[in-house]
C-alpha positions in Angstrom: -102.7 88.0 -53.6 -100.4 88.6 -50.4 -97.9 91.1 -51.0 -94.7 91.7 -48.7 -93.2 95.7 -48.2 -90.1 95.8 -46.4 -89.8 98.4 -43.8 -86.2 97.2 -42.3 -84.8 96.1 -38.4 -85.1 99.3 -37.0 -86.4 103.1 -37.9 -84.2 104.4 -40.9 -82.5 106.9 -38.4 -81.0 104.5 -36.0 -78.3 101.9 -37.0 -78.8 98.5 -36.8 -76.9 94.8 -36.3 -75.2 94.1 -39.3 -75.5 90.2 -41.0 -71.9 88.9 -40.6 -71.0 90.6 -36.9 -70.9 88.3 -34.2 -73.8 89.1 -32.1 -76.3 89.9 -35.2 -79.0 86.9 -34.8 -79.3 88.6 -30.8 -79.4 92.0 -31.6 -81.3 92.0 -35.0 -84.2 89.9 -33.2 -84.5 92.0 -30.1 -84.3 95.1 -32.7 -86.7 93.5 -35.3 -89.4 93.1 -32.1 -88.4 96.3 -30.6 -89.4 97.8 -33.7 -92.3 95.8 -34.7 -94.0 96.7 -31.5 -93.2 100.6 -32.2 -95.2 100.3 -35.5 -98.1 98.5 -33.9 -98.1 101.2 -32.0 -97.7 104.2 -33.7 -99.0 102.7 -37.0 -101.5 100.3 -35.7 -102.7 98.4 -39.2 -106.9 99.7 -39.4 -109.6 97.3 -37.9 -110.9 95.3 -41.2 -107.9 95.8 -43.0 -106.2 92.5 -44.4 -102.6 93.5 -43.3 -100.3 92.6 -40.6 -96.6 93.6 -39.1 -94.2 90.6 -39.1 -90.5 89.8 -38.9 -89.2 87.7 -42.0 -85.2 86.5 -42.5 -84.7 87.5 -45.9 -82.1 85.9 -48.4 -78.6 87.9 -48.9 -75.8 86.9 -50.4 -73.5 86.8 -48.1 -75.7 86.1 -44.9 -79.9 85.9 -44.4 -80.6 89.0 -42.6 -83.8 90.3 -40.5 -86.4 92.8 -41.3 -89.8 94.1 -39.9 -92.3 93.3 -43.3 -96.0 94.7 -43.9 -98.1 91.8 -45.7 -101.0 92.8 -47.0 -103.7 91.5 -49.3 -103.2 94.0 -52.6 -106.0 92.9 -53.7 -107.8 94.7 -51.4 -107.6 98.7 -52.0 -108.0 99.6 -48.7 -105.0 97.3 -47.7 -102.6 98.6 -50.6 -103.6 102.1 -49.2 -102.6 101.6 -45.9 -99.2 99.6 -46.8 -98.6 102.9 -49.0 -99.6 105.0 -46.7 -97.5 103.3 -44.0 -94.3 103.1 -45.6 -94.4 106.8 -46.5 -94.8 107.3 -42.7 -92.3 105.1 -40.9 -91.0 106.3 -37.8 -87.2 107.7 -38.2 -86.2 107.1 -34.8 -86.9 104.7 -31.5 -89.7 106.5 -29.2 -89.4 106.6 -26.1 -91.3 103.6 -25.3 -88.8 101.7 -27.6 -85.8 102.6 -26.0 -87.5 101.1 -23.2 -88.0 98.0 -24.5 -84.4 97.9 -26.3 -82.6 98.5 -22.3 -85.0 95.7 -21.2 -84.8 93.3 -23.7 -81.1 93.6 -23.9 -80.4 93.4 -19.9 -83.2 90.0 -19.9 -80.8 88.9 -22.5 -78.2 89.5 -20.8 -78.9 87.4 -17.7 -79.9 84.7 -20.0 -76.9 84.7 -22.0 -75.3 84.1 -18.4 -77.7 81.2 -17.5 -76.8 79.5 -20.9 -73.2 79.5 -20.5 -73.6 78.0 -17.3 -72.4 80.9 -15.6 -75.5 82.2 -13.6 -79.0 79.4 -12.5 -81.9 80.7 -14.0 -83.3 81.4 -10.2 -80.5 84.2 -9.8 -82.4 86.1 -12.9 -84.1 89.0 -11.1 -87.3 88.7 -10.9 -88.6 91.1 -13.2 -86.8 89.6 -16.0 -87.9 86.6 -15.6 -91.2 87.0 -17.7 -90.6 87.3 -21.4 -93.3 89.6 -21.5 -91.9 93.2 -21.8 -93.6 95.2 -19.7 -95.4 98.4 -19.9 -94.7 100.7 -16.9 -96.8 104.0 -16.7 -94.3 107.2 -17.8 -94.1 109.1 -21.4 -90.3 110.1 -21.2 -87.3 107.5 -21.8 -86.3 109.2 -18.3 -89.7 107.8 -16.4 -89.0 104.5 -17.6 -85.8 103.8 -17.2 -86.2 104.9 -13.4 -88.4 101.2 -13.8 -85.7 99.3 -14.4 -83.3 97.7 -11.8 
């Protein structure tokens, strides 16, 4: 049987968009992938193993709100190990490679807010945020990657 472990929209250290505010479907999605892509990476899910990250809107009663989930198959042992294992080790903070991709996302959003308001053509987006794909410039430090963005 598939279960579902909630991990939350971003690392339990950082603060995150809250349901109600304004901006929260923008933010929480750009911080739900943001932090998706950090547990791929740090806490990639074992070859074989019947488990995968995704991002669910979850009921509340006020308003549905966004979360990273683990779904896993806890039938399998090796599965219901792994979600256990993983939720005891969730990251507590953005790397640095996460940062990153939270400066990125939010500056392509930006410029795409622009272009839906009708205030900017989609040809005046810069180039390198053109591509939805986030890229992945060489550098360990949130300082070596940042000097990649313009």
């Amino acid at each position: 049987m598939r279960s579902l472990k909630c991990i939350g929209p971003t690392p339990p250290g950082e603060s995150a968009a809250q349901p109600g505010s304004p901006e929260y479907h923008v933010l929480s999605d750009l911080e739900c992938v943001v932090f998706r892509r950090q547990l791929q990476r740090t806490k990639p899910v074992p070859a074989g193993i019947k488990a995968a990250y995704s991002i669910r809107q979850l009921p509340d009663d006020l308003c549905p709100r966004r979360e990273v989930v683990l779904t896993f198959d806890d039938a399998d042992k090796s599965a219901a190990a792994f979600a256990s294992d993983m939720l005891e080790a969730v990251p507590i903070r953005w790397d640095a490679r996460a940062m990153f991709e939270l400066v990125w996302l939010s500056k392509r959003e930006k410029f795409y807010g622009e272009v839906r308001r009708g205030s900017m053509l989609e040809s005046d987006v810069p180039p390198q945020y053109r591509d939805p794909v986030i890229p992945q410039p060489p550098g360990e430090t949130l300082a070596e990657l940042l000097m990649t963005i313009h």
